[in-house]
C-alpha positions, -999 to 999 in steps of 0.1 A, spaced: -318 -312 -243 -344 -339 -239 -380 -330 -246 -391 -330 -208 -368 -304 -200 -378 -282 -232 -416 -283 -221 -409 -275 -182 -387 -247 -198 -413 -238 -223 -439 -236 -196 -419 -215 -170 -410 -189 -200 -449 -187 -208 -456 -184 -173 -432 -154 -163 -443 -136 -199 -481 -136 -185 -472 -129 -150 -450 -100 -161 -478 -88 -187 -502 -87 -161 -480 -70 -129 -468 -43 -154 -499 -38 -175 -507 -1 -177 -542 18 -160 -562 13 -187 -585 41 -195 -618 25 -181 -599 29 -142 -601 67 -151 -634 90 -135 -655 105 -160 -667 140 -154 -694 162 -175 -688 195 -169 -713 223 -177 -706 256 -181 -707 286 -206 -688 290 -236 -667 320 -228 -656 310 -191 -618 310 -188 -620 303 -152 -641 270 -162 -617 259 -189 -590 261 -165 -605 235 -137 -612 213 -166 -575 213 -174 -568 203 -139 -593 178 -139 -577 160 -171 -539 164 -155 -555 144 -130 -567 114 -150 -601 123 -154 -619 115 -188 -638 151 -194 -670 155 -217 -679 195 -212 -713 206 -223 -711 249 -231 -749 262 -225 -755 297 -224 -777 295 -190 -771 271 -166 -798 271 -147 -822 247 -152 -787 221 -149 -783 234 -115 -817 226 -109 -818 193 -124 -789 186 -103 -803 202 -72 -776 230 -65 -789 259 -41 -787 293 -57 -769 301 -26 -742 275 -29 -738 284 -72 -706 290 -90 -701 294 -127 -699 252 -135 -714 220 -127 -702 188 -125 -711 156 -124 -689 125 -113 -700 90 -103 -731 106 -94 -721 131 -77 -724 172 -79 -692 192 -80 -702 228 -83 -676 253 -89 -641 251 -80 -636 224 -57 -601 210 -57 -592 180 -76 -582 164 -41 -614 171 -27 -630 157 -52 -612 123 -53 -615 124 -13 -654 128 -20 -650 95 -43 -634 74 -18 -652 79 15 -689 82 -6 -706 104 18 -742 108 16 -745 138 0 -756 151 -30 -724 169 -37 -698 191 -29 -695 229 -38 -672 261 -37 -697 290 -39 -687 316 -60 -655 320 -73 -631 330 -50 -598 341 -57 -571 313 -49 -592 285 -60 -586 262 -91 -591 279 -119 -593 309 -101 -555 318 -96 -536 351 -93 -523 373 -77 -534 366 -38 -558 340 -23 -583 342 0 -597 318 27 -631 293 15 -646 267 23 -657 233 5 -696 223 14 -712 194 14 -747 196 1 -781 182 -2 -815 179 -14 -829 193 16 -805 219 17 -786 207 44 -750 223 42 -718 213 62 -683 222 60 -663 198 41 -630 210 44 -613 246 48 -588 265 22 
């Protein structure tokens, strides 16, 4: 084989191994949402949604406190619209237990909101599951105190 044909071969092997590295190349773990969670230390309920969260691809860093409340403060979180954890994700509050497709749904459409909250802990939700469900609702929220329905369970 003369050496014109063993370059042009040469380069179209290169060029298919970097193509091919780069079309299969894996998420890496900077494409993954980071969460902080806060919440207590002996909340089985919270543990569970933090689960969820990581079977979900989110990178989780959870702070326990025993009182939360100066965090919901911080974060602007009602009394009214509490629940037993607080999240925080690209900005954004998640307070209680919002499903993880909410939560992603909040991250793409970026509505201009402080965050999104299931008040309470009702029975049904994630993290909250057993042996019936019952009907909620996910808010939207701000620091005015402006509430709207976000979507319906």
């Amino acid at each position: 084989m003369n050496r014109v044909w063993k370059i042009i071969l040469l380069t179209a092997f290169t060029s298919l191994f970097v193509i091919g590295a780069v079309s299969v190349r894996p998420e890496s773990s900077s494409d993954a949402k980071t969460v902080t969670v806060y919440k207590t230390p002996t909340c089985g309920c919270c543990k569970k949604w933090v689960g969820l969260l990581e079977k979900n691809g989110f990178q989780v860093t959870v702070y326990d406190l025993s009182d939360l409340t100066q965090i919901k403060t911080e974060y602007g979180v009602p009394q009214t619209l509490a629940s037993c954890h607080t999240a925080i994700v690209d900005g954004y509050v998640v307070e209680g237990h919002v499903p993880i497709y909410v939560i992603q749904k909040m991250l793409k459409e970026k509505p201009k909101v402080t965050g999104i909250t299931v008040p309470g802990m009702p029975m049904g939700s994630p993290g909250m599951e057993g042996d019936y469900s019952e009907p909620y609702d996910v808010l939207t929220f701000d620091r005015q105190g402006n509430t709207k329905v976000y979507t319906s369970h």
